[in-house]
DODO-172480 format. One record per residue (C-alpha): x negated, y negated, z. Coordinates in steps of 0.25 Angstrom, whole numbers, padded with zeros to 4 digits, always signed. Layout:
XYZ
...
% end
This chain:
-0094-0116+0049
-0104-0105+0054
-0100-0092+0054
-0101-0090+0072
-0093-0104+0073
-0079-0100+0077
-0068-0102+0066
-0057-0112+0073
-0042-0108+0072
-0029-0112+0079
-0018-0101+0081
-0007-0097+0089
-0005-0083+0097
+0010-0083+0088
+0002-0083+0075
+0002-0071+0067
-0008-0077+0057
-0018-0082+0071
-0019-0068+0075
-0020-0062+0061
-0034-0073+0061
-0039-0073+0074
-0040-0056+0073
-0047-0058+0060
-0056-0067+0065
-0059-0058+0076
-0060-0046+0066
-0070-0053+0058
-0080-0058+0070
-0076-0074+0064
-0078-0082+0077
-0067-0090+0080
-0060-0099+0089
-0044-0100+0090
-0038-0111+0097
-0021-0107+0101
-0012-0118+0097
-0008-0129+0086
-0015-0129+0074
-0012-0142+0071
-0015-0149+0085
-0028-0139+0082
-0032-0146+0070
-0029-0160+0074
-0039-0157+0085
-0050-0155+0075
-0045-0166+0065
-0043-0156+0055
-0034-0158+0043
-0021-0147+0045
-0017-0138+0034
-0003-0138+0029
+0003-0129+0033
-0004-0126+0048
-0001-0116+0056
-0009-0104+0064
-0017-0101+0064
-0029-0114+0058
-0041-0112+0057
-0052-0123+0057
-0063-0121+0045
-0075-0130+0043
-0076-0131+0027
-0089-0133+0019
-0090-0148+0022
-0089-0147+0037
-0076-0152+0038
-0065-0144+0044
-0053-0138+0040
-0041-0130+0043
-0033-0119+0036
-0023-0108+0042
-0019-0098+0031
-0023-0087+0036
-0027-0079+0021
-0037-0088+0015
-0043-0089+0029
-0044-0075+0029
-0054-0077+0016
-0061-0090+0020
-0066-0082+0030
-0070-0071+0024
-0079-0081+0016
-0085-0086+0030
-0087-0075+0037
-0090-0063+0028
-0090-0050+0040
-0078-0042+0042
-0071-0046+0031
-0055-0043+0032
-0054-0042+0016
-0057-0029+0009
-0069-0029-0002
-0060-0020-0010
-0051-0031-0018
-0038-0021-0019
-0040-0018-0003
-0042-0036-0003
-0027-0036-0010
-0020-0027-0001
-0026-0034+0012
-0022-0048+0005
-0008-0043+0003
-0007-0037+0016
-0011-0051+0023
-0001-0056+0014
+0009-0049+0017
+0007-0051+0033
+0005-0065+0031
+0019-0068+0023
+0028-0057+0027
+0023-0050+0040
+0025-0065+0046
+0040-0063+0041
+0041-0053+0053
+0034-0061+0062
+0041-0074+0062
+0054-0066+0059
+0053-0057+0073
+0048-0071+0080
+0060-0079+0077
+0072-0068+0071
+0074-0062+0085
+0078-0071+0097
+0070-0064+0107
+0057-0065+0097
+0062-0081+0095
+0061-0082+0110
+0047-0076+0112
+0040-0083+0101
+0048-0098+0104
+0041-0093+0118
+0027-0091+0117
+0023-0097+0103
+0022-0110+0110
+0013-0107+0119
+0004-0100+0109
+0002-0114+0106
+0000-0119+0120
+0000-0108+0133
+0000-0120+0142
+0014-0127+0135
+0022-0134+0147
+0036-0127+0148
+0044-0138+0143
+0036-0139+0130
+0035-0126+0128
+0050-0124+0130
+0053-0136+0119
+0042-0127+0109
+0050-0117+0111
+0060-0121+0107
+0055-0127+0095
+0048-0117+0087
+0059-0108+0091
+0068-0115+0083
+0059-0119+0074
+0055-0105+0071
+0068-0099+0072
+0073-0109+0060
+0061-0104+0052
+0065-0089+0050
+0072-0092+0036
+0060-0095+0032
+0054-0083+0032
+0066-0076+0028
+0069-0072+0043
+0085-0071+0044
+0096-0062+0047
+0097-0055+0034
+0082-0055+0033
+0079-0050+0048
+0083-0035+0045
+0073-0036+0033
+0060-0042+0040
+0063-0030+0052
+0063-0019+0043
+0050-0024+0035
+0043-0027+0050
+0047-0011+0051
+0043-0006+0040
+0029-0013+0040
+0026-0010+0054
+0028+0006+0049
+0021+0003+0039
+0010-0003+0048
+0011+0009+0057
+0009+0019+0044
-0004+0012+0040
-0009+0010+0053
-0009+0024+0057
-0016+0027+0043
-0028+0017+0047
-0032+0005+0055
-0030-0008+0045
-0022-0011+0034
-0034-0007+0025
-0043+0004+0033
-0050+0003+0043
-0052-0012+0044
-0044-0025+0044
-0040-0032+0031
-0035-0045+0030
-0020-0041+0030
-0023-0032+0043
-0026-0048+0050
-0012-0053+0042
-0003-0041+0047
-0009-0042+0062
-0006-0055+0061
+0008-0055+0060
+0007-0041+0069
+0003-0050+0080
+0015-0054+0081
+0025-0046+0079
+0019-0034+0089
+0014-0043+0099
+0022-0059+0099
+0035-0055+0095
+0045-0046+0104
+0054-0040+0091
+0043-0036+0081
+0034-0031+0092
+0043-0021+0098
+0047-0016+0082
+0032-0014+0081
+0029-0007+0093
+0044+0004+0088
+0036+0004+0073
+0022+0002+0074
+0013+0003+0086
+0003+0004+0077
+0003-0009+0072
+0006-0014+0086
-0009-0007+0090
-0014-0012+0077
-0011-0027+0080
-0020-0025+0094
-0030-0020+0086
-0030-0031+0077
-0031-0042+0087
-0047-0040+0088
-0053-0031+0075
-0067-0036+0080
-0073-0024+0084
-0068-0017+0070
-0082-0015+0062
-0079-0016+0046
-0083-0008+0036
-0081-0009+0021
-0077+0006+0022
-0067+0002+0030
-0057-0004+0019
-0050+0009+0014
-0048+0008+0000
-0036+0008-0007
-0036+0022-0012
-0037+0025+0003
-0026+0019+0010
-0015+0027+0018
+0000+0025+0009
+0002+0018+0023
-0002+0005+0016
+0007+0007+0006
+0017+0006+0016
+0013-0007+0022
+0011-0012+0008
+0025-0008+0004
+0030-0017+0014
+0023-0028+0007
+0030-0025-0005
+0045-0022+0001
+0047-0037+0008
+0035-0046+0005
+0034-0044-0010
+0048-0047-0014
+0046-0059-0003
+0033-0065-0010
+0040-0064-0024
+0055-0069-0021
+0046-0080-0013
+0036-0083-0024
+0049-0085-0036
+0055-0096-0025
+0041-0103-0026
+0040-0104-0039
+0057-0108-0040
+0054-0118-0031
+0064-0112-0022
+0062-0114-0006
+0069-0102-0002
+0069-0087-0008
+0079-0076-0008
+0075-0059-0012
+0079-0047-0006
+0069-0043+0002
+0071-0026+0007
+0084-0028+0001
+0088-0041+0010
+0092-0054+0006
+0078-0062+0008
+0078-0078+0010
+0069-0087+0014
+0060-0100+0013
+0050-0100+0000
+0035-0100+0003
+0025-0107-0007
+0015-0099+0004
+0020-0085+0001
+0019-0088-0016
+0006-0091-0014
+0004-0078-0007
+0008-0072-0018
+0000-0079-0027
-0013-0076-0019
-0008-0060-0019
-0006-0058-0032
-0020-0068-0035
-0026-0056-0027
-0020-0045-0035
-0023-0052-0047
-0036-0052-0043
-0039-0038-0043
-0047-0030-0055
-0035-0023-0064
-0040-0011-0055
-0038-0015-0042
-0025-0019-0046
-0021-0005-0050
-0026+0001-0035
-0017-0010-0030
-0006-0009-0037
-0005+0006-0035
-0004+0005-0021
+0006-0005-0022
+0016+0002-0032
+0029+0003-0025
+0026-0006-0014
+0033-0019-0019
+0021-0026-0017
+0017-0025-0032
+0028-0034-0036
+0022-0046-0031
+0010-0042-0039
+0007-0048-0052
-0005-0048-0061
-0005-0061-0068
% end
């Protein structure tokens, strides 16, 4: 594939992980072309072979032998393309700096989409407005009585689906206070400096917009709570949408030594919910369990078991292991006290 022919993706408007991509590839001057709707009917079009799972958004890549293929997990994509298209990289030179924006895209990936899918299908009002318009981000032009019956069904089917992410009634008080204290923290570090890692975006600024997407600008409940928080974050987000004009420099990374305790704050987030998550998950993978139970900011915490999130783990701590015996030490003294150093190991 040259590097001016336009990269093909299929999304959805609903999708935090499309818009966390599509801004990405506007940041980084990637032409691209993004078609709305199913990625399935999408790829069925091109007689391309689906990945399991599929969902939004897919992108279509042509391998070395001509042929192509499809894939739509938005980290390793991230790196395929830095391999292709060399300009504007969205991952610091500076491999400590590379390990907090890893875990940063991480922790937005797997735990920010906690928030998101919680205030979309918790809250009857939110339930409603996502049962309302997600079916005609797949098609605008739906006729009433189908989009009446869709409705319907992925209401339903969605609201069914909040166990598995842990979303319940014991639970709900739990993922609201964390949604808090994270968009203070955002808040914090954004009056400090303009990304999560200087003064240019990291991957992990592309995972947390992603999922900001929607909960400032889809979703009624989240977005009123973050314009009463952090209308910081909420001017952030428009920001985000189109980085394009941002012109890059290396300078522009601030190093580790140099950033505001703010992002300790964020960080500390990391370590209060998703640590003791990734680890109680990670113990009921290797049990062979399907669900997991831990307390969780000292709630009762139950939900389905993610092979998925084990591997994130893996890959995190792969990364961490990675590092010189010196860069461990810079990391691991910025994130003594977090939380986040317990689901650190060295061998």
């Amino acid at each position: 594939m040259s590097s001016d022919e336009p990269l093909r993706l299929v999304g959805g408007t609903g999708s935090p992980y499309t818009h966390k991509m599509v801004a990405l590839l506007r940041y980084r001057h990637i032409p691209y072309a993004i078609e709305w709707g199913d990625p399935a009917n999408f790829l069925d079009s091109l007689q391309v072979e689906q990945p399991k799972p599929i969902f939004m958004p897919t992108f279509v890549f042509q391998d070395a032998a001509g042929e192509l293929e499809a894939a739509c997990d938005s980290t390793p994509i991230i790196r395929r393309l830095e391999a292709m298209y060399p300009e504007r990289s969205v991952l610091p030179n500076d491999p400590v700096l590379a390990f907090l924006d890893y875990l940063l895209e991480d922790f937005a990936d797997e735990w920010c989409t906690k928030y998101m899918f919680h205030y979309r299908w918790y809250p009857a009002a939110d339930a409603d407005n996502a049962g309302t318009l997600l079916p005609l981000s797949v098609d605008v032009s739906l006729p009433s009585e189908a989009h009446a019956h869709f409705k319907t069904y992925i209401t339903d089917r969605q609201v069914g689906r909040l166990y598995v992410v842990g979303s319940n009634d014991t639970t709900a008080p739990v993922i609201d206070a964390s949604y808090r204290r994270f968009l203070a923290a955002m808040e914090s570090h954004l009056g400090n400096q303009k990304f999560m890692l200087g003064a240019r975006p990291g991957a992990g600024d592309f995972g947390l917009f992603g999922q900001l997407t929607q909960l400032v600008a889809f979703d009624p409940t989240p977005r009123a709570i973050a314009h009463e928080v952090s209308p910081r974050t909420v001017a952030w987000v428009d920001h985000m949408r189109d980085q394009s004009g941002c012109h890059p420099a290396e300078s522009d990374w601030l190093a580790l030594e140099d950033q505001p305790d703010s992002l300790r704050e964020l960080l500390a987030e990391v370590g209060r919910v998703y640590a003791p998550a990734q680890l109680a998950n990670a113990e009921a993978v290797r049990a062979g369990e399907k669900t997991w139970e831990s307390q969780i900011d000292g709630a009762a915490w139950t939900q389905r078991t993610f092979p998925y999130q084990a591997k994130c783990l893996q890959w995190t701590n792969e990364r961490y292991q990675a590092l010189s015996t010196e860069e461990r030490a810079r990391v691991d003294q910025l994130l003594a006290g977090t939380g986040v150093e317990s689901m650190l190991f060295t061998d």
